[in-house]
C-alpha positions in Angstrom: -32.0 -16.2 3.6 -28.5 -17.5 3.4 -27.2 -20.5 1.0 -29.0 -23.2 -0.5 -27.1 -25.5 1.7 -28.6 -23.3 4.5 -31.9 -22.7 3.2 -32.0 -26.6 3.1 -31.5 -27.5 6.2 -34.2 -24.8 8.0 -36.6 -26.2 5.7 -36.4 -29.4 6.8 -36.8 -28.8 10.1 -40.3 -27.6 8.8 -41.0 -29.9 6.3 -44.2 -32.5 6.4 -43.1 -36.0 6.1 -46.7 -37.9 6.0 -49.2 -38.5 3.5 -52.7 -37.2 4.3 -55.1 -39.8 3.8 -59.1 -40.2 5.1 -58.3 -37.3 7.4 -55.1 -38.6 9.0 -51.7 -37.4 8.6 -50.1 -40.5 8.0 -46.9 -42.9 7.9 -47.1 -45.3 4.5 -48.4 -48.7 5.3 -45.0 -50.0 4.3 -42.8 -47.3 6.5 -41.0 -47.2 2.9 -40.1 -43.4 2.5 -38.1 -41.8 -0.7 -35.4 -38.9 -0.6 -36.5 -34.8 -0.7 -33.0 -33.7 -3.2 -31.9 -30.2 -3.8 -31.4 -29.4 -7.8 -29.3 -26.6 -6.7 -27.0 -29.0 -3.9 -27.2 -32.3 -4.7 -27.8 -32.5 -1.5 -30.6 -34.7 0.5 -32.9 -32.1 2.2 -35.2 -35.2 4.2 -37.4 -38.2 3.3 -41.2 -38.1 2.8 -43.6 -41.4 3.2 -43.8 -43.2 0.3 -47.2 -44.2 -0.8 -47.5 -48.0 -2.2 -50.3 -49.9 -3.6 -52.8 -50.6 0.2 -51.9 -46.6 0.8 -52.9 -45.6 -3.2 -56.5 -47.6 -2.9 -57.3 -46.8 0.5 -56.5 -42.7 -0.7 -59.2 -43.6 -3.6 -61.8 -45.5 -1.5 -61.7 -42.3 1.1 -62.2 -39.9 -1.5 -65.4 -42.3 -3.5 -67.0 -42.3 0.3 -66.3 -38.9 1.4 -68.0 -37.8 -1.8 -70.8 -40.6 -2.2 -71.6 -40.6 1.7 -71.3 -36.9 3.0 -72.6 -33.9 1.7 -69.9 -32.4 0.8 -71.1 -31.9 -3.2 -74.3 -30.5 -2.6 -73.1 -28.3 0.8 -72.3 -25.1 -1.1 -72.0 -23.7 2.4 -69.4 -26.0 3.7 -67.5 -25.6 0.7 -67.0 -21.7 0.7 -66.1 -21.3 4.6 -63.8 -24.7 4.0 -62.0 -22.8 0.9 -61.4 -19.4 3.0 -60.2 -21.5 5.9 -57.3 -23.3 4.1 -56.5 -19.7 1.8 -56.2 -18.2 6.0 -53.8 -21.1 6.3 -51.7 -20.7 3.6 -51.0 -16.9 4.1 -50.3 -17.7 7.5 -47.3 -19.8 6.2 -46.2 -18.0 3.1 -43.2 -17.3 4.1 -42.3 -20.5 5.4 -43.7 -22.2 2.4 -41.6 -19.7 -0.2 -38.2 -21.3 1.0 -39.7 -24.2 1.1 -40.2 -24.1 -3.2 -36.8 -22.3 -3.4 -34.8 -25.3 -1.4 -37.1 -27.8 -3.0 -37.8 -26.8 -6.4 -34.7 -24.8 -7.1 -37.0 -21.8 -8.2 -34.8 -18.6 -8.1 -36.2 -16.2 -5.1 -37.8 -13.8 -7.6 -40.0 -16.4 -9.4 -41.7 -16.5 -5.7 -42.7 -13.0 -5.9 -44.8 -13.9 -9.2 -45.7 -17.4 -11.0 -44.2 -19.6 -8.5 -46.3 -18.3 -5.0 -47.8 -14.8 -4.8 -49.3 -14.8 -7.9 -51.4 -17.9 -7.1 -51.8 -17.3 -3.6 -53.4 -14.2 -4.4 -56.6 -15.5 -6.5 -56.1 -19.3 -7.2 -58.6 -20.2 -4.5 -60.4 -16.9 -4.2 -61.7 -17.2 -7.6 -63.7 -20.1 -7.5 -64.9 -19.4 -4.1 -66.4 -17.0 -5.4 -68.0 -18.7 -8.2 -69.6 -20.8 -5.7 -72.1 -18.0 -5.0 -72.1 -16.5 -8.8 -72.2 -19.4 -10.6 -75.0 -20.5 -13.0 -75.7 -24.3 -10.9 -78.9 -24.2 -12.9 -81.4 -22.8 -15.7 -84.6 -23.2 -16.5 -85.9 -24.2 -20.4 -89.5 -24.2 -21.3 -90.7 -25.6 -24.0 -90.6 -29.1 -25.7 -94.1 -30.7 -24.1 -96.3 -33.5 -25.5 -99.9 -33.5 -26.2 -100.5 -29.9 -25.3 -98.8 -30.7 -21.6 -96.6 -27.7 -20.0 -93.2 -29.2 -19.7 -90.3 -27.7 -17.4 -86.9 -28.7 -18.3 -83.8 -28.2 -15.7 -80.4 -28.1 -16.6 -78.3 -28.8 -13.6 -74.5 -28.7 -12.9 -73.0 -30.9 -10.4 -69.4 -32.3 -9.3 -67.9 -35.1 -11.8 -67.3 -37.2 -8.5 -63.7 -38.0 -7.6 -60.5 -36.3 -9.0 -57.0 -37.4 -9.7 -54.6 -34.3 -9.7 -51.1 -35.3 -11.0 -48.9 -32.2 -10.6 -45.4 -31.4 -12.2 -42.6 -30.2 -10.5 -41.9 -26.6 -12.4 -44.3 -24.9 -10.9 -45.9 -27.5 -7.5 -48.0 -24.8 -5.5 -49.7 -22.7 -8.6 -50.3 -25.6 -10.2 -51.8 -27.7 -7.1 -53.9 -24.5 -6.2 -55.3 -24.5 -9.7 -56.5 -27.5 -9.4 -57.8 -27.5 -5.7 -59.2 -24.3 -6.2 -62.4 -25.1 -8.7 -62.2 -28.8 -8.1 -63.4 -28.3 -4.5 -65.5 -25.1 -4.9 -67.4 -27.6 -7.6 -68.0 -30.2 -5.2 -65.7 -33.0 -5.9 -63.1 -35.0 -3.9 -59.3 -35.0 -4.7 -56.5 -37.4 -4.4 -53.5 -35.4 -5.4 -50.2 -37.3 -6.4 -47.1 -34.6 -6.4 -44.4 -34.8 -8.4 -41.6 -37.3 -6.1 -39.2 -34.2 -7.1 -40.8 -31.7 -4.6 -43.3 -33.3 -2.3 -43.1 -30.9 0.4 -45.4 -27.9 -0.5 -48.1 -30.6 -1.3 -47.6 -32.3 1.9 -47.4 -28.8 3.6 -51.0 -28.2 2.4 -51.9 -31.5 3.6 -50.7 -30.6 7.0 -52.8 -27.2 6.9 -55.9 -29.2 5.5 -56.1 -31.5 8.4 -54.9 -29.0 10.6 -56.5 -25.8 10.1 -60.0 -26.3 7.9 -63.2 -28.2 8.5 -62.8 -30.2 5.1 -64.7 -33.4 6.0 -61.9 -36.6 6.3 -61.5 -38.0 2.4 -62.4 -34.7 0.9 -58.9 -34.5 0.0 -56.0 -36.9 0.1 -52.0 -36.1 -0.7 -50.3 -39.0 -1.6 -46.6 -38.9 -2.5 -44.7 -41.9 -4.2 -41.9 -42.3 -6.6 -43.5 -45.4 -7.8 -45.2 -45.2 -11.5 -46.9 -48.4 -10.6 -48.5 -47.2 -7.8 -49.3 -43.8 -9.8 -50.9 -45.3 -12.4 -53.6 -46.6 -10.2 -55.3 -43.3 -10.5 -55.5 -43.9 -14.4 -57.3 -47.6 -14.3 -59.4 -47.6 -11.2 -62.7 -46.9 -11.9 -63.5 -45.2 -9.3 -61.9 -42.0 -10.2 -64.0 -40.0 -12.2 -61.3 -37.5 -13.3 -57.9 -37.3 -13.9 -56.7 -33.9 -13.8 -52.5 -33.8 -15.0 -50.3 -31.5 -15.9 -47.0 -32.3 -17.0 -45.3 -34.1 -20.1 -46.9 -35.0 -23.3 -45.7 -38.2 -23.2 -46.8 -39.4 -20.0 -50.9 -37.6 -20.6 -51.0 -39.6 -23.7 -50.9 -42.4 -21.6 -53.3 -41.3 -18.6 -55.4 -41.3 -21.6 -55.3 -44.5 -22.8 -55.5 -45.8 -19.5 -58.2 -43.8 -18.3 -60.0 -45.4 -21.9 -61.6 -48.5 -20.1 -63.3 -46.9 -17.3 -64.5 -43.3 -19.6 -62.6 -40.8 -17.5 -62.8 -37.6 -18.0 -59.8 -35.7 -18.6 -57.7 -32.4 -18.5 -54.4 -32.8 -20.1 -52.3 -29.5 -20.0 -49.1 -30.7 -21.6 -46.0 -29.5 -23.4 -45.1 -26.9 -25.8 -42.9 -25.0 -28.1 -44.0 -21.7 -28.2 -43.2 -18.9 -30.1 -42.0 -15.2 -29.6 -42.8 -13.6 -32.8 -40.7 -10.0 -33.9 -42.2 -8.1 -36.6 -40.2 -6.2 -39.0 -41.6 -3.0 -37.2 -41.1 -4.0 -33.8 -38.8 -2.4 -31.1 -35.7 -3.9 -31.2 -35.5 -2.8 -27.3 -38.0 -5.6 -26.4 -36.3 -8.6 -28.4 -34.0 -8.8 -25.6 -36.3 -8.6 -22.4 -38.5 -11.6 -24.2 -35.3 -13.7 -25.3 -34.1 -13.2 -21.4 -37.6 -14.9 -20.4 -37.2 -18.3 -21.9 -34.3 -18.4 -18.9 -35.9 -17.3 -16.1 -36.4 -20.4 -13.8 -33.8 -22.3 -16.3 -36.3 -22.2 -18.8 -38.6 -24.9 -16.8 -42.0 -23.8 -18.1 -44.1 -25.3 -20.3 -45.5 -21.9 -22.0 -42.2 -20.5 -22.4 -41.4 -19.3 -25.5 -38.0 -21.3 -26.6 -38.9 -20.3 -30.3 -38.1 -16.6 -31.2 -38.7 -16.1 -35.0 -37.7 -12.5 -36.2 -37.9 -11.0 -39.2 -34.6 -11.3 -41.3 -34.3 -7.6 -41.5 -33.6 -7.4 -37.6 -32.2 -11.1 -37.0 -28.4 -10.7 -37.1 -28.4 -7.8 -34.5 -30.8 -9.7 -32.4 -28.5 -13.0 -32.7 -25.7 -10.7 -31.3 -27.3 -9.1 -28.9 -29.4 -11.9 -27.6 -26.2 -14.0 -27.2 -24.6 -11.2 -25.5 -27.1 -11.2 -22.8 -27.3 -15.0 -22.3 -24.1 -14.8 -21.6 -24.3 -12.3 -18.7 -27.8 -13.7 -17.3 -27.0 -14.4 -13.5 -27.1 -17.9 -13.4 -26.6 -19.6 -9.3 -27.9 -20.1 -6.1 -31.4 -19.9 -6.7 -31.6 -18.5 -2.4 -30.0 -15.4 -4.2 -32.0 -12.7 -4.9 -30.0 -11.8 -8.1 -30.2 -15.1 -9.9 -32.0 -15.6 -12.7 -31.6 -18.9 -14.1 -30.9 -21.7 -11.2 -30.8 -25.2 -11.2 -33.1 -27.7 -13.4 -34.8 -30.2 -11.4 -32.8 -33.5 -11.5 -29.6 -34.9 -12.7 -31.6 -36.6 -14.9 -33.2 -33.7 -16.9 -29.6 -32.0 -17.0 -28.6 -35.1 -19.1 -31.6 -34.7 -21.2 -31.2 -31.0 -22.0 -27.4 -31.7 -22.4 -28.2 -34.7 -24.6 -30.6 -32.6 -27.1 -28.1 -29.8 -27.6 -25.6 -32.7 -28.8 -28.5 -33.3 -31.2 -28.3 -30.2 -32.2 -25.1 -30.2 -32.8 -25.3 -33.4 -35.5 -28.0 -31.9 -37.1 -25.6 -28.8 -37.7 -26.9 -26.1 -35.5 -24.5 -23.6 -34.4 -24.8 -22.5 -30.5 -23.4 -19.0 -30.0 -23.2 -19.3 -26.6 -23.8 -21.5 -23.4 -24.4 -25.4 -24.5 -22.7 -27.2 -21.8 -23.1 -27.2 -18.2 -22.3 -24.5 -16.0 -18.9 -24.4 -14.9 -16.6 -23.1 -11.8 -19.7 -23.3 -9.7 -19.3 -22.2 -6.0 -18.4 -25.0 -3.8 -21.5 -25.8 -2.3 -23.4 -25.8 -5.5 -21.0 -27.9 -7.2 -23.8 -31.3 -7.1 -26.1 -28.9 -8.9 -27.9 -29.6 -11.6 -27.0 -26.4 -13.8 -27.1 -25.9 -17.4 -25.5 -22.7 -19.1 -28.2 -20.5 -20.9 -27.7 -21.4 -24.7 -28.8 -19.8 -27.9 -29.3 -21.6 -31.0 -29.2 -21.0 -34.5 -28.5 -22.4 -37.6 -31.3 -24.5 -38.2 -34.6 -24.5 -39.6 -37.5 -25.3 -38.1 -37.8 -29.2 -39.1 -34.7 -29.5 -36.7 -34.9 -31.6 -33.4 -34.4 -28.4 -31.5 -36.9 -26.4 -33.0 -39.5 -28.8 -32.8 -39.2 -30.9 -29.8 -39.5 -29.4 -25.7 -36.2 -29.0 -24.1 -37.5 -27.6 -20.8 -34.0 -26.0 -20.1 -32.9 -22.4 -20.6 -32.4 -23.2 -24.3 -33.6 -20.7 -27.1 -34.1 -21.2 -30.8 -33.8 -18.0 -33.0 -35.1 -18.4 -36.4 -35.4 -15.7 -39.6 -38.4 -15.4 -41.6 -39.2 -12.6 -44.8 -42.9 -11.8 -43.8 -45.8 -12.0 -41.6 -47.4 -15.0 -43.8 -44.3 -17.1 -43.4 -43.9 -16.2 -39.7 -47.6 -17.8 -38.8 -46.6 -20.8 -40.8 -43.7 -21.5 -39.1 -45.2 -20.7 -35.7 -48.6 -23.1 -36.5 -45.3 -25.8 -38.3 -45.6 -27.9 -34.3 -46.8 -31.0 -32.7 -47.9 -28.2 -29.8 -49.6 -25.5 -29.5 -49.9 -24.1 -25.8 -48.8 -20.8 -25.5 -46.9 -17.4 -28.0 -46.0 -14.0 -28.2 -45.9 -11.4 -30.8 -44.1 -8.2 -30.7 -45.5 -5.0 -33.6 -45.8 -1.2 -33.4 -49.3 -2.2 -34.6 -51.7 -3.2 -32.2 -53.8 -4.6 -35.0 -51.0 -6.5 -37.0 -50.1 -8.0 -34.0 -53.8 -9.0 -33.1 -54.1 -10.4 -36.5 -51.1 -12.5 -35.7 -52.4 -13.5 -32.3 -55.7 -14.8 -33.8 -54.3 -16.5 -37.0 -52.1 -19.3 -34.5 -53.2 -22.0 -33.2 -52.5 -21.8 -29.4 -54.0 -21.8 -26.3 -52.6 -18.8 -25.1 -51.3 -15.8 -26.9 -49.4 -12.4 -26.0 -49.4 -9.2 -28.2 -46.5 -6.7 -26.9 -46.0 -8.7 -23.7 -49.6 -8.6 -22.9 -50.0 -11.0 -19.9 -52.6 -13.9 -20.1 -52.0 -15.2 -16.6 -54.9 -15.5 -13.6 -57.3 -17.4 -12.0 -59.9 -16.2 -14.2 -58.4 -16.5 -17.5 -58.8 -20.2 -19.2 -55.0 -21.6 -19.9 -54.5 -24.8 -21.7 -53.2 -25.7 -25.7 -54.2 -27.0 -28.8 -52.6 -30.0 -30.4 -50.5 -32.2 -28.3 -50.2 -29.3 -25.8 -53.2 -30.9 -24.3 -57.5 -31.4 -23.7 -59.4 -28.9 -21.8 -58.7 -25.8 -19.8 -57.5 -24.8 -16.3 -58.8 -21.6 -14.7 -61.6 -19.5 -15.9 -65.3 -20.1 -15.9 -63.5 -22.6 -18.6 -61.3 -24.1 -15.9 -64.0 -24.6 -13.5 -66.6 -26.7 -15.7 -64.3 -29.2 -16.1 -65.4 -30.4 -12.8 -69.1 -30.5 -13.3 -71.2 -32.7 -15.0 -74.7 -31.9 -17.1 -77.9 -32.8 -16.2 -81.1 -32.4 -17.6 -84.5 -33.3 -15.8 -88.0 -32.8 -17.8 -90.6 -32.2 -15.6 -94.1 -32.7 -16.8 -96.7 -30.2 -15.5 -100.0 -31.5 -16.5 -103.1 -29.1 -18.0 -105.7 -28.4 -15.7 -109.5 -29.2 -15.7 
């Protein structure tokens, strides 16, 4: 595979510079275009049209058409051979499209092989094709007549209308797929605004949609901007139905209040501070293996868990041993197979982890290791945007650190004396997306599992991941739930029609 500096410049001899709009792969109106960087380079890989205001509303107004105009919603047909077409597409470029997320996303090759592309690829779209012939579209009630009269009810389910999918940068193609995935098997249309970070593997898929399915013109439109402005468009006009985000707390608190005016629905899956609980009987063997997760990817996932709480009778040798391992965890290139933790995503989220370890720092944690930025980086990685794997301890958790998502390969190791004080602590958060337990006892660490509040929840590193399994958070970790039968009724809507049979004679 060669460099990143390499990588880089094959991919963008590949890349897909135009926005997909009403069917066309286009230019924006303006010609104005934005830069494609490298988190692991510095580096400028290419540019990719930048969508403005006329290209943002003419996006919406193809989607409200192809949706109020075609029968795309009620076409269950269509839907199913449109969905196997573009999953044929996508395997057909898999390859191309993995160094495509290393080069642009500064995902380490390995987290390709799971989370970041085969994982998804695998049942991301399958699923809810599927459900398109299993699903419950309707149910009959009897029941509930006046004056003797027969009366039929119908519950029906049909698409919410159009969709706005807002995607993060962490984790583009899962995430994108995720949302696709049920949002077209239900029947709806999509306008789907990337992250400006890494626009290519949406803009790839717009290529493939155009290119390689019969999705009807305005079914779905990719529109890439830097521009807030133009964004949050999506969030006031009122003809989106739907916004469907994932990304910071911050900003889906505001998606919220604008989408207030105009009643939007909403999925929100936001930000969290998980935990990994250890149990005073659990194997100290594992402590590691979990701690090493919260670096993989430099720690860029939302339902990592950057909170390890252990009981005090194993926490000094964990602290040790834990710091001991950050410090050998391969941290580079992310185009090398070994690497572990590469880049984060901009200069400016370097400066933010960087700034809340300083925090830490005043508010007298002690870091055992790591807390700066990498150092003696290879030439051509030398603009990177690297950050050292850091443990921290020495707080409690009403600290900054402990309490507030870093999204850098930055772990918080806190004591506790028993199981009651370990489910406070973990439930003591402003989130509440994802956690982990670790006990010899299956049922201890059930009980733990049910008593927090979290969306998601490993016992023993029991996964939760897959297309069919509902993911999403309590508290501010967000509203609603992506994937499962969950996932896939956000995008319908109820309806009930009576139907009054008279009696004869």
């Amino acid at each position: 595979m060669g460099s990143s500096v390499e990588l880089g410049q094959q991919v963008a001899k590949r890349s897909e510079s135009r926005m997909l709009i009403a069917g066309e792969l286009i230019e924006s109106a303006s010609g104005a275009e934005f830069e494609n960087v490298s988190p692991a380079t510095g580096l400028v890989l290419g540019a990719t049209a930048a969508a403005d205001t006329e290209d943002m509303e003419r996006a919406i107004g193809a989607a409200r058409r192809a949706f109020d105009e075609t029968d795309w919603p009620t076409n269950r047909g269509l839907r199913k051979r449109c969905l196997e077409q573009l999953q044929s597409a996508i395997e057909a470029e898999r390859e191309d499209l993995r160094e495509e997320l290393i080069a642009e996303v500064g995902c380490p090759v390995m987290t390709t092989h799971s989370a970041q592309l085969d994982w998804p690829l695998a049942d991301a779209l399958r699923y809810p094709t599927r459900l398109i012939d299993e699903f419950e579209w309707e149910r009959r009630l009897d029941g509930g007549g006046l004056f003797g009269d027969r009366n039929v009810r119908t519950v029906v389910k049909e698409a919410v209308g159009v969709v706005a999918a807002i995607t993060p940068s962490n984790f583009p193609i899962e995430v994108i797929l995720n949302k696709l995935g049920p949002a077209l098997a239900a029947g709806n249309t999509v306008v789907l605004k990337p992250d400006p970070n890494t626009p290519w593997n949406a803009t790839r898929l717009g290529r493939l949609i155009a290119e390689r399915t019969d999705i009807p013109p305005g079914v779905v439109n990719v529109v890439p901007t830097p521009s807030n402005v133009v964004a949050g468009i999506l969030g006031t006009d009122p003809r989106v139905d739907m916004i469907s985000f994932t990304g910071s707390t911050d900003v889906g608190k505001l998606l919220m209040r604008q989408g207030a005016d105009t009643m939007k629905r909403m999925f929100l899956e936001l930000g969290g501070k998980s935990v990994a609980i250890v149990l005073d009987d659990a194997n100290p063997a594992a402590i590691v293996p979990t701690a090493a997760g919260v670096c993989v990817h430099a720690g860029q996932a939302c339902a990592a868990t950057t909170r390890m709480l252990i009981h005090r009778s194993l926490y000094d040798e964990a602290v040790a041993n834990v710091t001991a391992a950050y410090r050998a965890v391969p941290v580079g290139d992310p185009a090398e197979p070994e690497t572990l933790v590469g880049p984060v995503i901009s200069a400016a989220q370097k400066a933010r982890v960087l700034a809340a370890l300083d925090q830490a720092r005043r508010d007298g944690a002690t870091i055992t290791t790591g807390g700066g930025p990498v150092e003696n980086l290879p030439e051509h990685l030398a603009g990177g945007h690297f950050v050292q794997p850091t443990v921290v301890v020495g707080v409690d958790n009403s600290a900054a650190i402990a309490q507030r998502e870093v999204f850098g390969p930055v772990l918080v190791m806190l004591a506790f004396d028993d199981d009651d004080e370990a489910v406070r602590i973990a439930n003591d958060s402003a989130f509440g997306l994802a956690g982990a337990v670790m006990s010899r006892s299956m049922e201890r660490g059930m009980n733990i599992a049910r008593r927090i509040r979290t969306g998601s929840f490993g016992v023993n590193g029991g996964m939760f991941y897959g297309a069919d399994a509902p993911f999403g958070g309590y508290k501010n970790s967000g509203v609603g739930r992506q994937c499962g039968i969950e996932g896939f009724q956000q995008y319908l809507e109820t309806k009930t029609i009576g139907c009054r049979i008279p009696r004869q004679g």
